[in-house]
N, C-alpha and C positions, 0 to 999 in steps of 0.2 A: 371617733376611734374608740373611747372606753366605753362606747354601746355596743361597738361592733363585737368588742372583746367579750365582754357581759353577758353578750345574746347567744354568742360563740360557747361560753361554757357552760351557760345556763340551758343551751341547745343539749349540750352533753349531760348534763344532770337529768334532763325530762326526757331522756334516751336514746339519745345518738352515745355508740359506745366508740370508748376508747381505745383505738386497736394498739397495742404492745405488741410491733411486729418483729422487735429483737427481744421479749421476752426471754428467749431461749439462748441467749449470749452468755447467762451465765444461769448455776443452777440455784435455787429458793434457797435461804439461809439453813431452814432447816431439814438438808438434802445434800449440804456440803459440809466436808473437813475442816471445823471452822479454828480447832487448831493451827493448821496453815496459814489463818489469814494474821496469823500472829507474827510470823517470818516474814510474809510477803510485803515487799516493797513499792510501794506505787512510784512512778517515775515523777522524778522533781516536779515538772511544773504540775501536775495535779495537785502536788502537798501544796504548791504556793497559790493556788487556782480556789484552793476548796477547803480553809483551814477551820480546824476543831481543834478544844482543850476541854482540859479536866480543872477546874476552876479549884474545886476543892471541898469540902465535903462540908455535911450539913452535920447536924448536934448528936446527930446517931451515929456517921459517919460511912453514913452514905455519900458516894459521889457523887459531885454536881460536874455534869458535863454542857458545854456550853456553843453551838453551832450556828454562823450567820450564815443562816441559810438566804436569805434576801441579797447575799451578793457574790450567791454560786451560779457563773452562768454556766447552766446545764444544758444550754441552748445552742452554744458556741459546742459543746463537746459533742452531742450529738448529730449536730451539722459536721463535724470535720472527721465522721465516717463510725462504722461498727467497732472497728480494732480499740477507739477511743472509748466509745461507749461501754464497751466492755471491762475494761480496764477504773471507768466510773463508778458502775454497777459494785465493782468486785471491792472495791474502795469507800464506797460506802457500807457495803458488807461488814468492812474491815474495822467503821468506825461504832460500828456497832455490837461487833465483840470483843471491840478493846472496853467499851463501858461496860460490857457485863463483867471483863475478865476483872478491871480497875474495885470492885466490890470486896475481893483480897487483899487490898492493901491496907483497909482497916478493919481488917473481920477477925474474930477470935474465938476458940472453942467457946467460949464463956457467953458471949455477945454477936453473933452473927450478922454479918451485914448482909445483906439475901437482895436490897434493891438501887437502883438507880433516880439519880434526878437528871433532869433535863431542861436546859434553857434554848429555844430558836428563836432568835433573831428576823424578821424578817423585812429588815430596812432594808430598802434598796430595790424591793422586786415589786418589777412592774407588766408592763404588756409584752415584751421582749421575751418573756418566759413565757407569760398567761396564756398567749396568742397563740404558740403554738402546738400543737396535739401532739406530737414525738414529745416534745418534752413534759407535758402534762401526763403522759400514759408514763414517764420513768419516776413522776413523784407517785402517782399514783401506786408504782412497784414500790416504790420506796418504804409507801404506809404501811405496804402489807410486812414485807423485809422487817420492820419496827413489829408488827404482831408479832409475828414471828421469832424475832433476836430478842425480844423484851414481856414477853407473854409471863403475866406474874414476875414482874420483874420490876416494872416502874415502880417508883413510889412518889412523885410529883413531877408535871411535866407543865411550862410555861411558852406561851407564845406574845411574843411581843412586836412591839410595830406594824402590827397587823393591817392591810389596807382593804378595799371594797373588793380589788383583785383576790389577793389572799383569801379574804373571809369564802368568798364565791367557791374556790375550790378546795377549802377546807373542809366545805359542807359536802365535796366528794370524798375527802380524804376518810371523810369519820368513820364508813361503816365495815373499810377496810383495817381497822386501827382494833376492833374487836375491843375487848375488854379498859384497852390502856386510854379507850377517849375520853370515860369518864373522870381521869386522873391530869386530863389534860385543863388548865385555863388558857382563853386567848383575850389577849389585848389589843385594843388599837397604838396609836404613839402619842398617848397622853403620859406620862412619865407619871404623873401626879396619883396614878391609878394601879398602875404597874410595879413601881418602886414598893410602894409596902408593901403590896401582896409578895413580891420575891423575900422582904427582910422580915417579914412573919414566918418565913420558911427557913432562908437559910442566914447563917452567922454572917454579919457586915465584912469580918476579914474574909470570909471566904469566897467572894465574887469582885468583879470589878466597878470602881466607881462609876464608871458610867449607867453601870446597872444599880445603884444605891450603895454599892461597897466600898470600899478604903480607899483611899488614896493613892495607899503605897500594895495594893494586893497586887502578888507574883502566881501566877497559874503555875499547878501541880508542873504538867507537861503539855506542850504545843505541840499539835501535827499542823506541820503548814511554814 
């Protein structure tokens, strides 16, 4: 089964494309009103389905925003029709200009904060996602969404728990990522590896123990 998976995306990497045939469900990040997406409410179970925070800021006070993406099943959403998938799309949208907008909260004529960090998580994901090609064309929207929403924008971004699946289509994910890949590091789930390189970056109270931080650290704000 993880050959079948492997050969299946590695099939798409050496050029079977991947067709996004609800691309048009919603419009490019930057094409939309992205003020609205600041109002807009996504309905309850997406928030508890798909949650993100703002962890807390690094020594510049830039914020660190922090996403398990490894146990968002995006698979379940777009199986259970377009109306949902849409509603995903516009939601993730959403979680990506709340972190540019979150750059305000510690910016000052004097000292400007102009970028964002980034921690994803990607425990949890496996061939359930990998396997299938609807869901693999809406990360692949996703990366570009990420060019887009965060273009000069990032200032460190982390991947952790990274598996053989992941790595596989992360190597599709890059050339969609334009300028922010190089700002990206990825890990596997050695802790031992991972850990420092995050507490080289950002302050121990401002992320969670699990990720090398405090004990008692309380995230800015939870969606989800």
């Amino acid at each position: 089964m993880k050959l079948f998976i492997l050969f299946t995306i590695l099939g798409i990497a050496l050029g079977q494309e991947i067709t996004d045939k609800n691309k048009n469900l919603v419009a490019d990040y930057k094409d939309i009103d992205t003020e609205a997406l600041l109002t807009w409410e996504a309905p309850r179970e997406f928030q508890k389905a798909f949650p993100y925070y703002l962890s807390g800021f690094d020594e510049e006070n830039a914020p660190i925003w922090i996403a398990e993406f490894g146990k968002w099943d995006v698979r379940k959403i777009i199986e259970s029709g377009p109306e949902n998938e849409k509603i995903l799309r516009r939601y993730i949208q959403q979680f990506l200009k709340r972190a540019v907008e979150s750059r305000s909260l510690k910016s000052t004529a004097d000292i400007p904060v102009t970028e964002v960090n980034c921690i994803i998580d990607m425990e949890g994901y496996g061939s359930q996602q990998a396997s299938s090609p609807p869901t693999l064309a809406v990360t692949m929207w996703f990366a570009g969404q990420i060019e887009q929403a965060w273009r000069n924008k990032l200032k460190s971004g982390f991947i952790v728990n990274s598996n053989y699946l992941f790595t596989t289509v992360w190597n599709l994910m890059k050339p969609l990522l334009g300028r922010n890949v190089y700002k990206v590091e990825v890990f596997g789930n050695n802790k031992d590896r991972w850990i420092p390189a995050l507490l080289k970056t950002f302050p121990k109270s401002q992320i969670p123990e699990w990720y090398g931080g405090n004990k008692d650290h309380t995230p800015v704000k939870i969606y989800g």
